[in-house]
Steps between C-alpha positions, in 0.01 A plus 500: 500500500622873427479536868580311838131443538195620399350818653095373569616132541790458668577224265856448439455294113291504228360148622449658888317800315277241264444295838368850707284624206328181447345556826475827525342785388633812381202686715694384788756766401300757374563766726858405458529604129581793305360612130757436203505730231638397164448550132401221219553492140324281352545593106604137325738474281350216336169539284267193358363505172253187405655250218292259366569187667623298164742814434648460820492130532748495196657778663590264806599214289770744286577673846566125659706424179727761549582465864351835636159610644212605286497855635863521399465358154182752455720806610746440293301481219281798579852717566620364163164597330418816625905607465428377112179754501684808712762461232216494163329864668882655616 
């Protein structure tokens, strides 16, 4: 653990601190806690698009064939493809 022990439990591992909660409630402690403030950003920097499931299926069997993932295979192909258009319109 990042400390000696924990602060609420007194627990001294991560197996002494799974033991405590699993009988205790954190409503116990309430009046021993403090409000965290923190910040979130959830933007993904992965987006899904649909493919029609025989498109991809052969996707996943070329993928499979060439030793690498299907989402690697597709962005390779979509960086190859849309370089090929950025460099028909430049």
């Amino acid at each position: 653990m990042a400390e000696d022990r924990s602060s609420l439990s007194g627990s001294r591992s991560y197996e002494e601190l799974s033991e405590y909660w699993d009988t205790h409630s954190l409503a116990d402690h309430w009046d021993e806690t403090s409000p965290a403030e923190f910040e979130l950003d959830v933007k993904s920097s992965a987006l899904y698009f649909p493919v029609d499931r025989l498109l991809a299926d052969k996707l996943r069997a070329v993928a499979a064939s060439h030793g690498v993932s299907t989402e690697t295979l597709l962005n390779l192909w979509l960086q190859e493809r849309v370089a090929d258009e950025a460099r028909k319109a430049g």
